[in-house]
mmCIF entry with sequence, helices, sheets and N, C-alpha, C, O atoms, coordinates in Angstrom:
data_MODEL
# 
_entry.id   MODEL 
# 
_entity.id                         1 
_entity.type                       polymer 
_entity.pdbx_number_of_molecules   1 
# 
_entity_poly.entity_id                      1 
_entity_poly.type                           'polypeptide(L)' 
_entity_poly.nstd_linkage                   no 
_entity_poly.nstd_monomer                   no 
_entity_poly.pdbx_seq_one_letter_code       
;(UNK)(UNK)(UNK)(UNK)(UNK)(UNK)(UNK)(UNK)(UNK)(UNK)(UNK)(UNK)(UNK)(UNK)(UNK)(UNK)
(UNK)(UNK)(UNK)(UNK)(UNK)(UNK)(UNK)(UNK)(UNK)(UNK)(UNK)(UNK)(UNK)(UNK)(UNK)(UNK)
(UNK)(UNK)(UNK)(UNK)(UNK)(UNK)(UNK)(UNK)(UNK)(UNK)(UNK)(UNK)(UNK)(UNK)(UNK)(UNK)
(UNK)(UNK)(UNK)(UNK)(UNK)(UNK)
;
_entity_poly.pdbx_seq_one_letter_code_can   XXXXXXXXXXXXXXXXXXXXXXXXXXXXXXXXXXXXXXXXXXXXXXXXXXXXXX 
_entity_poly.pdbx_strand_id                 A 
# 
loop_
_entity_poly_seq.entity_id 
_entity_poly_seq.num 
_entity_poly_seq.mon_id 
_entity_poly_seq.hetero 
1 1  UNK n 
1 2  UNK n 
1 3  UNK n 
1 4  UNK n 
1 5  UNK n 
1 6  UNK n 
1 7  UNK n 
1 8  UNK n 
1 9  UNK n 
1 10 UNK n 
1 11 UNK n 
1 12 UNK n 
1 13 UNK n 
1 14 UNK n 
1 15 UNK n 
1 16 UNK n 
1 17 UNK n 
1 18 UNK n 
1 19 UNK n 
1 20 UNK n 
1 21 UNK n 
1 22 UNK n 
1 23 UNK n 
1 24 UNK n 
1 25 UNK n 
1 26 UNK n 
1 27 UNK n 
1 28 UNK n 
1 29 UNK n 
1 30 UNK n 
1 31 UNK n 
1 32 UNK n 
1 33 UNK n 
1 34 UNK n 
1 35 UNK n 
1 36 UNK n 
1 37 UNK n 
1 38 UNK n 
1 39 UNK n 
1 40 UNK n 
1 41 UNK n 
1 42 UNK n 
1 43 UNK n 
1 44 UNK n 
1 45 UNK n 
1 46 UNK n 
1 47 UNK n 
1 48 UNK n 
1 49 UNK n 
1 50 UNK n 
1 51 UNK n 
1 52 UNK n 
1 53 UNK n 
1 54 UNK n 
# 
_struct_asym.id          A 
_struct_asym.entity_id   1 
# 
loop_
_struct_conf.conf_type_id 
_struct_conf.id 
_struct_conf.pdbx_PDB_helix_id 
_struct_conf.beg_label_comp_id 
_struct_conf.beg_label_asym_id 
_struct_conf.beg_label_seq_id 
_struct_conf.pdbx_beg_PDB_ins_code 
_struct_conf.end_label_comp_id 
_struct_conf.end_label_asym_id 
_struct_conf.end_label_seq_id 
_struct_conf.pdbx_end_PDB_ins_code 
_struct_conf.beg_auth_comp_id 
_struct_conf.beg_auth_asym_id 
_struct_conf.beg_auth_seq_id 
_struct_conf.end_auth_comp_id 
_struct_conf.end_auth_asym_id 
_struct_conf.end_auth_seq_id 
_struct_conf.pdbx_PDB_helix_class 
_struct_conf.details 
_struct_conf.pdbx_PDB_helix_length 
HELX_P HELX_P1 AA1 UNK A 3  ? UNK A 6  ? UNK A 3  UNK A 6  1 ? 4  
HELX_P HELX_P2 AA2 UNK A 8  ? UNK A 26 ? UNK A 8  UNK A 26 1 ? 19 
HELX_P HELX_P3 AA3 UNK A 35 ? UNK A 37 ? UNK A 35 UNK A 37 5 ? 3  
HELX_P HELX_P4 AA4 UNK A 40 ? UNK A 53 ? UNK A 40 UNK A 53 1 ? 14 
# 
_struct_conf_type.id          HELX_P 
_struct_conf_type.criteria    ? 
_struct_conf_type.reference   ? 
# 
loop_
_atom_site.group_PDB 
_atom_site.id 
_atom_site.type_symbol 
_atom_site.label_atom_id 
_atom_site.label_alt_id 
_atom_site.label_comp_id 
_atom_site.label_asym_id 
_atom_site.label_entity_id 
_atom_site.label_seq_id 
_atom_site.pdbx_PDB_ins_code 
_atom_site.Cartn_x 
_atom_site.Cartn_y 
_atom_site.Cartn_z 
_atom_site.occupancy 
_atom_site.B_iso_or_equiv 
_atom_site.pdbx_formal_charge 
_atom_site.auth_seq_id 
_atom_site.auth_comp_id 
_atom_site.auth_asym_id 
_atom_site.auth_atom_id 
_atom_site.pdbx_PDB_model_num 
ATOM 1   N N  . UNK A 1 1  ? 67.582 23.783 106.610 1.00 0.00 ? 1  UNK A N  1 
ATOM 2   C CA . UNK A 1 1  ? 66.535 24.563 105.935 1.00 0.00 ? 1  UNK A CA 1 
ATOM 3   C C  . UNK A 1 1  ? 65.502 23.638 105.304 1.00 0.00 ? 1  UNK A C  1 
ATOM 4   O O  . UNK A 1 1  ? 64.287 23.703 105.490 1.00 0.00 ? 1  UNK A O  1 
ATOM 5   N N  . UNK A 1 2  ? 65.944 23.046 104.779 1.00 0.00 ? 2  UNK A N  1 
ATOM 6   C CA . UNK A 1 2  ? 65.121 21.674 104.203 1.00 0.00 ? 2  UNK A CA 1 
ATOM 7   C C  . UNK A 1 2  ? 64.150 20.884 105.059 1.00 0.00 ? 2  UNK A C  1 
ATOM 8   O O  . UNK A 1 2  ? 62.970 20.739 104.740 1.00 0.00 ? 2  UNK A O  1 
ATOM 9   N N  . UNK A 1 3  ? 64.717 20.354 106.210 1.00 0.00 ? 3  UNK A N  1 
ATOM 10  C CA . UNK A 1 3  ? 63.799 20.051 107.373 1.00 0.00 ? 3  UNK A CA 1 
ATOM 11  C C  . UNK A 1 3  ? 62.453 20.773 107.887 1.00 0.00 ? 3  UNK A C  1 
ATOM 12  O O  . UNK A 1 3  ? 61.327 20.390 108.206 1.00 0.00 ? 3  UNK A O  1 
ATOM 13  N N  . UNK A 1 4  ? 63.136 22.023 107.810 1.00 0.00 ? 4  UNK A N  1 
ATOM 14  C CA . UNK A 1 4  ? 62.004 23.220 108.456 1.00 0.00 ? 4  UNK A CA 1 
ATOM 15  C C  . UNK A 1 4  ? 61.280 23.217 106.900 1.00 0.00 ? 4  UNK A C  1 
ATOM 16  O O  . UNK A 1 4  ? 60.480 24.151 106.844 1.00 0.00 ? 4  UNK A O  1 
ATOM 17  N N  . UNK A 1 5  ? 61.310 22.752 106.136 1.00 0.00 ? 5  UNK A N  1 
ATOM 18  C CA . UNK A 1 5  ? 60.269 23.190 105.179 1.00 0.00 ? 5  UNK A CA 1 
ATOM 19  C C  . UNK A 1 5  ? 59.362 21.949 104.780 1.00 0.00 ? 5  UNK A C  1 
ATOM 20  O O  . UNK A 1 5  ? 58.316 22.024 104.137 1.00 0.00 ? 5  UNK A O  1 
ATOM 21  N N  . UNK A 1 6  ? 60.063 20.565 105.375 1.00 0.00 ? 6  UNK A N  1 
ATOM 22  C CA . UNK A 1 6  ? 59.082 19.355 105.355 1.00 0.00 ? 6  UNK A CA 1 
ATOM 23  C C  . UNK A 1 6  ? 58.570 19.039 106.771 1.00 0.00 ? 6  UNK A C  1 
ATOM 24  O O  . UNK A 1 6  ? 57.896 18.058 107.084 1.00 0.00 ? 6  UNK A O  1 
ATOM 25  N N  . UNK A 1 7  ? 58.998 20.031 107.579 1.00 0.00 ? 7  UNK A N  1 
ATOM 26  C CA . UNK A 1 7  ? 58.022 20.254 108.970 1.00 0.00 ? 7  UNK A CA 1 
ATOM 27  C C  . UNK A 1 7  ? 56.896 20.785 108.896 1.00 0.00 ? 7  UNK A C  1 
ATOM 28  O O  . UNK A 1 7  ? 55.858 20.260 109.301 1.00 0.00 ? 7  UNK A O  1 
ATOM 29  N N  . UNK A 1 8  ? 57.012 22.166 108.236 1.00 0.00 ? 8  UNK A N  1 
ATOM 30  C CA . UNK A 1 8  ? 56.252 23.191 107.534 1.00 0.00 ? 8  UNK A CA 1 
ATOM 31  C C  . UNK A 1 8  ? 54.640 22.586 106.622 1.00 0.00 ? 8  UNK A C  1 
ATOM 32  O O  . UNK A 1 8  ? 53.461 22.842 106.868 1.00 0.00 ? 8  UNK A O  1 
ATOM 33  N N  . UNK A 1 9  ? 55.335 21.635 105.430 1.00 0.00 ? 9  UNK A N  1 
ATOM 34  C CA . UNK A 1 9  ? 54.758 21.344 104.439 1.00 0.00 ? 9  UNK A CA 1 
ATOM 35  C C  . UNK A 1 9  ? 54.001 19.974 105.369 1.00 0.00 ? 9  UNK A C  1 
ATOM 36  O O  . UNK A 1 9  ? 52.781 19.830 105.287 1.00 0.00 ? 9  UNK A O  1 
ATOM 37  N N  . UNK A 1 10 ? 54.564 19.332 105.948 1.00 0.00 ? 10 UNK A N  1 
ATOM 38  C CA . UNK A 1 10 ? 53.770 18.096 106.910 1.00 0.00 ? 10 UNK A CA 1 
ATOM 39  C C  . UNK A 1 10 ? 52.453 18.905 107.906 1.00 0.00 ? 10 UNK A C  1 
ATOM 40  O O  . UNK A 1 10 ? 51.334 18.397 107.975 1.00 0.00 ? 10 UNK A O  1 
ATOM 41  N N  . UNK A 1 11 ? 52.709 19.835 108.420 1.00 0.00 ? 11 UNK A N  1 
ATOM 42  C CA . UNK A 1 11 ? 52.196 20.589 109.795 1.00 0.00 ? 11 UNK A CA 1 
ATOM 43  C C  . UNK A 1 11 ? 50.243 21.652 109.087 1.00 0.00 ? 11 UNK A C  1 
ATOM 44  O O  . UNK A 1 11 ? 49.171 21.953 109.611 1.00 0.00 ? 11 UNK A O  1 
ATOM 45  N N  . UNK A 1 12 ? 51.136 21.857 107.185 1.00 0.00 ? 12 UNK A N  1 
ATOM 46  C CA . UNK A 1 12 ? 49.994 22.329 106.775 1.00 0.00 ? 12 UNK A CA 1 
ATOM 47  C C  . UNK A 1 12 ? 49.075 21.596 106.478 1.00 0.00 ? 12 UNK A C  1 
ATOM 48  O O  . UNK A 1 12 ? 47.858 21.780 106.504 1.00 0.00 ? 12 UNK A O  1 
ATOM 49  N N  . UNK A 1 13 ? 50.083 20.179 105.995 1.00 0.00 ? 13 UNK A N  1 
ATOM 50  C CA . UNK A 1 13 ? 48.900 18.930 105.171 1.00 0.00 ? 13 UNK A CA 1 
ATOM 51  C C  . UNK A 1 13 ? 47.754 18.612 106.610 1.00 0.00 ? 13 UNK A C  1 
ATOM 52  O O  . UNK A 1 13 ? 46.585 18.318 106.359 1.00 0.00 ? 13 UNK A O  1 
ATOM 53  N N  . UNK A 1 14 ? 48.211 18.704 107.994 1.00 0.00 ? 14 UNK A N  1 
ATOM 54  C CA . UNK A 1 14 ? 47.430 17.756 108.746 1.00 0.00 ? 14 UNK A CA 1 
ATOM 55  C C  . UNK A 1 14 ? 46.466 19.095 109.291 1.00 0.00 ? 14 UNK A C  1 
ATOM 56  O O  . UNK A 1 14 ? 45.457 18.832 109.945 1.00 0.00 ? 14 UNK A O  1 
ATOM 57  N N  . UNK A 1 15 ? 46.740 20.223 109.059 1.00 0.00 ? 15 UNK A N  1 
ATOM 58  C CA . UNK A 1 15 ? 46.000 21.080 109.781 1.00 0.00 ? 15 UNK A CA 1 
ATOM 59  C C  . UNK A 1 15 ? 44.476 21.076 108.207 1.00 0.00 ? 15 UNK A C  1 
ATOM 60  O O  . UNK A 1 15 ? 43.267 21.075 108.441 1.00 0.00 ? 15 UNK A O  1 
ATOM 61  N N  . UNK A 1 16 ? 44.884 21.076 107.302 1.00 0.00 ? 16 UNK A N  1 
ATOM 62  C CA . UNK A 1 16 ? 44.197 20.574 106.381 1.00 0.00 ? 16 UNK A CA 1 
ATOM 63  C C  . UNK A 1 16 ? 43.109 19.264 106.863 1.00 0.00 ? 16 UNK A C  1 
ATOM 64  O O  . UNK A 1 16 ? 41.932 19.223 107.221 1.00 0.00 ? 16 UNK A O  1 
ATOM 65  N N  . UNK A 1 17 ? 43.959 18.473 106.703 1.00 0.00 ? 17 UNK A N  1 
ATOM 66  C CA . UNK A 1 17 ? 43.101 17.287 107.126 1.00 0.00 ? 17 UNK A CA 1 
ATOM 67  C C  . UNK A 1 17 ? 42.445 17.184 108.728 1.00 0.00 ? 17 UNK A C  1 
ATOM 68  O O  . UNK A 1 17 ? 42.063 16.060 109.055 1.00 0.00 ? 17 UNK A O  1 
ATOM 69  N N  . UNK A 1 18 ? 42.324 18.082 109.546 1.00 0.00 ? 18 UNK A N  1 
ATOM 70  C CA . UNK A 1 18 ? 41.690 17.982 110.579 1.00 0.00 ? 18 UNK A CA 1 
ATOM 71  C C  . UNK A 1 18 ? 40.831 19.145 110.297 1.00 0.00 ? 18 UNK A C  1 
ATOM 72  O O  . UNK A 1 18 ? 40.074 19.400 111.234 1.00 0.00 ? 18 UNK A O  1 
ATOM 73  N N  . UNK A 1 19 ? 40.721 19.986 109.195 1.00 0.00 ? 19 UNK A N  1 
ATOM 74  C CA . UNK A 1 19 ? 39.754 20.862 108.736 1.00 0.00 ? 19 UNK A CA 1 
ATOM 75  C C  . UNK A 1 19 ? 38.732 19.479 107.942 1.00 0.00 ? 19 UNK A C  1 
ATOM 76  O O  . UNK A 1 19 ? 37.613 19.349 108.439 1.00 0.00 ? 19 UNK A O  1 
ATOM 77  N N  . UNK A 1 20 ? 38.990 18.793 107.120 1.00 0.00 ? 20 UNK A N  1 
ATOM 78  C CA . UNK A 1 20 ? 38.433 18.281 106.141 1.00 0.00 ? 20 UNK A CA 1 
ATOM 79  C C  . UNK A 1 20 ? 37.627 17.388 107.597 1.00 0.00 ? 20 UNK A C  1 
ATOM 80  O O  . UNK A 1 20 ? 36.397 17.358 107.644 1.00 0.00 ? 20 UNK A O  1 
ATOM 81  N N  . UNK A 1 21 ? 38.340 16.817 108.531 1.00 0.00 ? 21 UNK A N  1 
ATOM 82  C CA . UNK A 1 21 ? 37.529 16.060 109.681 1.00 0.00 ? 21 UNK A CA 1 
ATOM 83  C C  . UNK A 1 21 ? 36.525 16.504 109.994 1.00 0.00 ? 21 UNK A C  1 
ATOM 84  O O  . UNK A 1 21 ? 35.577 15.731 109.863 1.00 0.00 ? 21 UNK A O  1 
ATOM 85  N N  . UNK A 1 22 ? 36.234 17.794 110.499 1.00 0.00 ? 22 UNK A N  1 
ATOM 86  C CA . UNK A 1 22 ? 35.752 18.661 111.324 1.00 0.00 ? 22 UNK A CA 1 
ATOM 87  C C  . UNK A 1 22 ? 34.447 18.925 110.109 1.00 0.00 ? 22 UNK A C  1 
ATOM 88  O O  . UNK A 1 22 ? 33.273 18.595 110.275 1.00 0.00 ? 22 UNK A O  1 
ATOM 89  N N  . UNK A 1 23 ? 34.903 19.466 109.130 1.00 0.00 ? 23 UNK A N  1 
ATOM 90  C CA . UNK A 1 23 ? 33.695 19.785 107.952 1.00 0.00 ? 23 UNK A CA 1 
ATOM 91  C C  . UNK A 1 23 ? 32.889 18.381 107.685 1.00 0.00 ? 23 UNK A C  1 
ATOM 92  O O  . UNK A 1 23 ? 31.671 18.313 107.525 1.00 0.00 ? 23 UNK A O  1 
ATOM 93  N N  . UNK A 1 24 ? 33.755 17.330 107.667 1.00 0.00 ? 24 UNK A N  1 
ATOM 94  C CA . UNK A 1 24 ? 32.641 16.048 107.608 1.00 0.00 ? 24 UNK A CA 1 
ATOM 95  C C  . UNK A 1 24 ? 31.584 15.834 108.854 1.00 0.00 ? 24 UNK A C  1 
ATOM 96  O O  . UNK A 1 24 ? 30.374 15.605 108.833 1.00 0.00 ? 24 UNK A O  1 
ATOM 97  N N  . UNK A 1 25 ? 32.600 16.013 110.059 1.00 0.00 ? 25 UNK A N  1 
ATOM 98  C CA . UNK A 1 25 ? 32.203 16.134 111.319 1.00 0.00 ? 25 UNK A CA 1 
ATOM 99  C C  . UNK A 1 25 ? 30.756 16.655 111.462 1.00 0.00 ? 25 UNK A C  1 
ATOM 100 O O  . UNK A 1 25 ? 29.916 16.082 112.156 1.00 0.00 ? 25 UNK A O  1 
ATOM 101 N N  . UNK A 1 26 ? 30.467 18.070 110.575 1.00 0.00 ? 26 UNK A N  1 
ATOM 102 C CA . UNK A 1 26 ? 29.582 19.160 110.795 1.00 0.00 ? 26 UNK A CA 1 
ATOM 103 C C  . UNK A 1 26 ? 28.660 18.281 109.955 1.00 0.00 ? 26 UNK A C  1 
ATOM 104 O O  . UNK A 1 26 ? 27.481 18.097 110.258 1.00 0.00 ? 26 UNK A O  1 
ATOM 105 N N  . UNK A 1 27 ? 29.188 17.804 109.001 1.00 0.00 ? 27 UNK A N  1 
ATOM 106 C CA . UNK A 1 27 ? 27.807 17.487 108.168 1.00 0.00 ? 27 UNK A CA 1 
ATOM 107 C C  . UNK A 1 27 ? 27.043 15.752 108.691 1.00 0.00 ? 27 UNK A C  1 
ATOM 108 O O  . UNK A 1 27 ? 26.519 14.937 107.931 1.00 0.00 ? 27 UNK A O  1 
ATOM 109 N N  . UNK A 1 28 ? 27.155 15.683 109.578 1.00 0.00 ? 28 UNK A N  1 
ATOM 110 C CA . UNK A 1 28 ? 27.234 14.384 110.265 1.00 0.00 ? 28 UNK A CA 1 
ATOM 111 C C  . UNK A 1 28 ? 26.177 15.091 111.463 1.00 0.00 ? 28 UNK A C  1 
ATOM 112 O O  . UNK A 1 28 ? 26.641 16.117 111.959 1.00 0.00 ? 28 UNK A O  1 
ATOM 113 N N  . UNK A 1 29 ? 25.081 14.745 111.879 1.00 0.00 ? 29 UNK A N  1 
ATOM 114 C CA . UNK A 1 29 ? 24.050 15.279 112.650 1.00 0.00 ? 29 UNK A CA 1 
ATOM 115 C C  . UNK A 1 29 ? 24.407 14.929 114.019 1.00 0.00 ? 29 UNK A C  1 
ATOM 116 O O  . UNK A 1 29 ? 24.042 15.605 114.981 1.00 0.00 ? 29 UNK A O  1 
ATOM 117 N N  . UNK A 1 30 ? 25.370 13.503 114.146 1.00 0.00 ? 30 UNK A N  1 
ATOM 118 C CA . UNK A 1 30 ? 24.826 12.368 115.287 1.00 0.00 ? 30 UNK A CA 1 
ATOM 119 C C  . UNK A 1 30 ? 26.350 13.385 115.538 1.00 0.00 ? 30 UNK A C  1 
ATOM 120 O O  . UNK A 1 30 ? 25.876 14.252 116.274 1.00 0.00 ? 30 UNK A O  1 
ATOM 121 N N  . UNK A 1 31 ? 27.531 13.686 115.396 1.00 0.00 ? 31 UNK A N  1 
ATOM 122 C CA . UNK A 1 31 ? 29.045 14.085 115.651 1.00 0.00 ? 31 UNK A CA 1 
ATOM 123 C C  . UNK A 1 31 ? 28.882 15.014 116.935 1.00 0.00 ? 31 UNK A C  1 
ATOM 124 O O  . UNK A 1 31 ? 28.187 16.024 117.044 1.00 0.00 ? 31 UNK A O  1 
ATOM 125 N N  . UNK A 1 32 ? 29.625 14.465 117.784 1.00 0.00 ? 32 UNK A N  1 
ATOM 126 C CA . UNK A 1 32 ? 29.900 15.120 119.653 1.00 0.00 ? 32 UNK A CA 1 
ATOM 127 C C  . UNK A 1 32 ? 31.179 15.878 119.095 1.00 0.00 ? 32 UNK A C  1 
ATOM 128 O O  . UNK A 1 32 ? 31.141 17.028 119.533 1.00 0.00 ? 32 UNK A O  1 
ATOM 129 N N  . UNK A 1 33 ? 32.199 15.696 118.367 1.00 0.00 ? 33 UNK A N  1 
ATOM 130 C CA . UNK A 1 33 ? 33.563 16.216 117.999 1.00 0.00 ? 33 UNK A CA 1 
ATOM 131 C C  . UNK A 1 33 ? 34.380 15.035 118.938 1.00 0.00 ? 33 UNK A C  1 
ATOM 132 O O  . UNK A 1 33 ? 35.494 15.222 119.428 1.00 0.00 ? 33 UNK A O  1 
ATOM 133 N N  . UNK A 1 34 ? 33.894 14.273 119.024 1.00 0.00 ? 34 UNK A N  1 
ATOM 134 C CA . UNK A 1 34 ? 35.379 13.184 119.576 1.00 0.00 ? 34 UNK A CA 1 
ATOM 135 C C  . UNK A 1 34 ? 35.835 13.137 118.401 1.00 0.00 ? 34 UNK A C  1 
ATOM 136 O O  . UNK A 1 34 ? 36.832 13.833 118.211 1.00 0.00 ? 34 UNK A O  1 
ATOM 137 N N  . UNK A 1 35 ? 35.576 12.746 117.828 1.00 0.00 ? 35 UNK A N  1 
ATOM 138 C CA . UNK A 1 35 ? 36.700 12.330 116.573 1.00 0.00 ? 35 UNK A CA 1 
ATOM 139 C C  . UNK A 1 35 ? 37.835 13.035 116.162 1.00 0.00 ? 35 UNK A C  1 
ATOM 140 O O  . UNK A 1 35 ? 38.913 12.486 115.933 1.00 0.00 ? 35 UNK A O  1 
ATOM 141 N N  . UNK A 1 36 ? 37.561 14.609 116.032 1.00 0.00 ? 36 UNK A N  1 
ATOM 142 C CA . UNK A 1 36 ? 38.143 15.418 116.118 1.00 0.00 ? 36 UNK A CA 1 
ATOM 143 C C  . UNK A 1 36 ? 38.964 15.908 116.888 1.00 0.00 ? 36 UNK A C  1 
ATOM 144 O O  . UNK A 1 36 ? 39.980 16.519 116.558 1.00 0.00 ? 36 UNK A O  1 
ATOM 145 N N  . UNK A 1 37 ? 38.551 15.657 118.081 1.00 0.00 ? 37 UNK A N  1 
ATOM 146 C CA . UNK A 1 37 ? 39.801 16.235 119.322 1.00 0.00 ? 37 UNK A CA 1 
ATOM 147 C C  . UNK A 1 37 ? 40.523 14.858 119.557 1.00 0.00 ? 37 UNK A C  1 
ATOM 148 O O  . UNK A 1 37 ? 41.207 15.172 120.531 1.00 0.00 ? 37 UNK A O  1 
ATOM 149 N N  . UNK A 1 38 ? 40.857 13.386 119.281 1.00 0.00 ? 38 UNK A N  1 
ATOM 150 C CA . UNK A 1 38 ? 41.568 12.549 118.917 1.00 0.00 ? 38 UNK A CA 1 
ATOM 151 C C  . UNK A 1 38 ? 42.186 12.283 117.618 1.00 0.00 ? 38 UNK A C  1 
ATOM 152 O O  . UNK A 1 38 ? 42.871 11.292 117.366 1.00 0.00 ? 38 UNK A O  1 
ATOM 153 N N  . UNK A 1 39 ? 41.930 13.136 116.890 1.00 0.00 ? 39 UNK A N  1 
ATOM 154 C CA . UNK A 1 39 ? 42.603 13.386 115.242 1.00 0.00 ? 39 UNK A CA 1 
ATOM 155 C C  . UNK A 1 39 ? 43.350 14.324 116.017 1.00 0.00 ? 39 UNK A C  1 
ATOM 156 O O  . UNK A 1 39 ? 44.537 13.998 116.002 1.00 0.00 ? 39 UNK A O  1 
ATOM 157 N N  . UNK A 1 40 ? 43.122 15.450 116.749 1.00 0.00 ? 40 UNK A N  1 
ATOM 158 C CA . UNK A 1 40 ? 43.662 16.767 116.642 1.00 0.00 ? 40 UNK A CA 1 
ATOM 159 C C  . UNK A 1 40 ? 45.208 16.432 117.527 1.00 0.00 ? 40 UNK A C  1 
ATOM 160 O O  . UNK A 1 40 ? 46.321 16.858 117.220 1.00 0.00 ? 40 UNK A O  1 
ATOM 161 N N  . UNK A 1 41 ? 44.878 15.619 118.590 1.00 0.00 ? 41 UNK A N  1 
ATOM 162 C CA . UNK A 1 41 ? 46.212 15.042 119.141 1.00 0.00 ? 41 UNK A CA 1 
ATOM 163 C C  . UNK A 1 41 ? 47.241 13.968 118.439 1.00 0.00 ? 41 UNK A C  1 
ATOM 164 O O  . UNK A 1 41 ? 48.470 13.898 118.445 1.00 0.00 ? 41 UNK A O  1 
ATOM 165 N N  . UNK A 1 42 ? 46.287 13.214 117.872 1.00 0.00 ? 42 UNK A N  1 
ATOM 166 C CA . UNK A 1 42 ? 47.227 12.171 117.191 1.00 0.00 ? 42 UNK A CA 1 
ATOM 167 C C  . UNK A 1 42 ? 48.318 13.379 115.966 1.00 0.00 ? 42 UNK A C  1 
ATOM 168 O O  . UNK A 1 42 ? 49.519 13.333 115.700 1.00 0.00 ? 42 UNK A O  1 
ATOM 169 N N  . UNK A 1 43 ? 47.336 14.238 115.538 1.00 0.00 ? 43 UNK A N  1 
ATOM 170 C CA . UNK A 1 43 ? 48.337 15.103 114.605 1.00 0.00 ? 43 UNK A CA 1 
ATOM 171 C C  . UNK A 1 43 ? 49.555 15.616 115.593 1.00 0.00 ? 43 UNK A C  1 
ATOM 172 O O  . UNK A 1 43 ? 50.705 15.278 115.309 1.00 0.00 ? 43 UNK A O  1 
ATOM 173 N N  . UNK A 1 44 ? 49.308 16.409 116.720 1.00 0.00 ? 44 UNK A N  1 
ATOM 174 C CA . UNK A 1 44 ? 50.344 16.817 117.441 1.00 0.00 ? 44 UNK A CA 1 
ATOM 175 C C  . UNK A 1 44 ? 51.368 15.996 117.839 1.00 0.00 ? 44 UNK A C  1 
ATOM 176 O O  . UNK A 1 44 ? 52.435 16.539 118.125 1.00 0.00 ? 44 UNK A O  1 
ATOM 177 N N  . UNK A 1 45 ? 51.256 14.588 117.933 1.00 0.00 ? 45 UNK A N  1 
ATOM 178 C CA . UNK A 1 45 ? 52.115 13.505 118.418 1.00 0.00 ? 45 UNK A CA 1 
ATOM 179 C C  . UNK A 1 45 ? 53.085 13.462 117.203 1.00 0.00 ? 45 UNK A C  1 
ATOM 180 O O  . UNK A 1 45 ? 54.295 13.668 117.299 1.00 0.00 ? 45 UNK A O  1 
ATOM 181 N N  . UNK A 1 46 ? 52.407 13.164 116.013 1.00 0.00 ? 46 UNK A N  1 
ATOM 182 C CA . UNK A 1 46 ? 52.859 13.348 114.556 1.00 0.00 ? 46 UNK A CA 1 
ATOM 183 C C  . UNK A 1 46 ? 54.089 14.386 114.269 1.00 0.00 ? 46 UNK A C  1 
ATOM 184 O O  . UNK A 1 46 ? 55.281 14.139 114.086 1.00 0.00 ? 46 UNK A O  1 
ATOM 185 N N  . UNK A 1 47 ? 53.402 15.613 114.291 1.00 0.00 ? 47 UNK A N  1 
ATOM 186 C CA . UNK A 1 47 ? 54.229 17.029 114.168 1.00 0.00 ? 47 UNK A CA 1 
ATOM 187 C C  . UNK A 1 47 ? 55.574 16.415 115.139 1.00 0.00 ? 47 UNK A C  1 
ATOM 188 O O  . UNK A 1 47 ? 56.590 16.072 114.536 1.00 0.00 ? 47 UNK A O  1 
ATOM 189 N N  . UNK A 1 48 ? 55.526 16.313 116.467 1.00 0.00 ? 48 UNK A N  1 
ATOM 190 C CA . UNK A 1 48 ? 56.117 16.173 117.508 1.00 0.00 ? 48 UNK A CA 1 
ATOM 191 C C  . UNK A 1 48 ? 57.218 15.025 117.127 1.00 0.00 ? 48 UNK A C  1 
ATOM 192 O O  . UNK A 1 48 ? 58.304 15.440 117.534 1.00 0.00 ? 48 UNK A O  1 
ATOM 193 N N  . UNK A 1 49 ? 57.357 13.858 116.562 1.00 0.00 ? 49 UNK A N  1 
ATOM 194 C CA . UNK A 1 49 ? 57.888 13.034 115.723 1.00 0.00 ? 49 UNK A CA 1 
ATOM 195 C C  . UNK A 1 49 ? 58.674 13.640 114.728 1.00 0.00 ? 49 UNK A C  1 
ATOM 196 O O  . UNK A 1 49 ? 59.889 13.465 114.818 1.00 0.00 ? 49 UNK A O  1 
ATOM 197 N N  . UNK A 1 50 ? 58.268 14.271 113.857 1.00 0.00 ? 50 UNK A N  1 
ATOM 198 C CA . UNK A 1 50 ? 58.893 14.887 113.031 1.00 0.00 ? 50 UNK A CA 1 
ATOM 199 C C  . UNK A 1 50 ? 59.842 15.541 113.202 1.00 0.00 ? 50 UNK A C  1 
ATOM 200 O O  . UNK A 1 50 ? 60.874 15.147 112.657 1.00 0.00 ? 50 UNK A O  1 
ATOM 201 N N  . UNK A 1 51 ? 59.892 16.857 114.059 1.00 0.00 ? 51 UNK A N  1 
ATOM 202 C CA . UNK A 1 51 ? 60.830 17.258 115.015 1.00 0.00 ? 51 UNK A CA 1 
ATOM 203 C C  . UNK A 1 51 ? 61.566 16.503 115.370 1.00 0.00 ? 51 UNK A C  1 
ATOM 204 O O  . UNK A 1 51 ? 62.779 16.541 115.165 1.00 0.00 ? 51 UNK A O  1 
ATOM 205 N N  . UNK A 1 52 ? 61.061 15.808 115.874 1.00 0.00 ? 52 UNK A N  1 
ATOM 206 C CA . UNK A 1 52 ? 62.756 14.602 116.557 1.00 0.00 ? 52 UNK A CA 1 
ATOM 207 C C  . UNK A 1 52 ? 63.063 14.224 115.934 1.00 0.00 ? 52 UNK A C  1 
ATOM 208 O O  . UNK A 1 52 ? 64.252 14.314 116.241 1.00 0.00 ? 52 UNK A O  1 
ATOM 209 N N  . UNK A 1 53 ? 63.049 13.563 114.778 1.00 0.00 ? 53 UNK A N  1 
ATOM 210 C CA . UNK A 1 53 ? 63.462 13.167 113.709 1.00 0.00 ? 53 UNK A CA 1 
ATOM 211 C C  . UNK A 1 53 ? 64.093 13.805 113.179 1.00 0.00 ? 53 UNK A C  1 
ATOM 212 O O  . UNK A 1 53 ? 65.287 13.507 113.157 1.00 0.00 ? 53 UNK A O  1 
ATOM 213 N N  . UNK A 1 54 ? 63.689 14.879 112.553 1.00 0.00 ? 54 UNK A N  1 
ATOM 214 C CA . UNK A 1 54 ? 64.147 16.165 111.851 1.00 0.00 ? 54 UNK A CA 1 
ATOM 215 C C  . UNK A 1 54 ? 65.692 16.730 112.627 1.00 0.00 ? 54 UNK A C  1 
ATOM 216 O O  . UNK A 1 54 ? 66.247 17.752 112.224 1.00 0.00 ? 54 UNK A O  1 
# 
C-alpha cells in the first residue's frame, strides 16, 4: 500500500513539473515543444523505474 502511494505521490510531482515545463515553454516565443516531449518521456522512463523497483 505504501508503494502505490509513493508511485502515486512521484507520478503527481512529475506530471506537475512537465506542466510547469510546458507553461515556461508557452511563455518562451522561440519554443517548438521539444523540450517538452523529451521531459515528457524521460518522466515515463522515471514512473517506469519506480514500478520496478517498487
Amino acid at each position: 500500500m505504501l508503494e502505490l502511494g509513493i508511485v502515486l505521490i512521484a507520478s503527481i510531482i512529475i506530471i506537475f513539473m512537465i506542466g510547469f515545463v510546458i507553461a515556461l515553454c508557452k511563455l518562451q516565443t522561440r519554443c517548438e515543444g521539444m523540450e517538452e516531449r523529451v521531459f515528457a518521456k524521460d518522466a515515463i522512463k522515471h514512473i517506469e523505474k519506480i514500478k520496478i523497483a517498487g
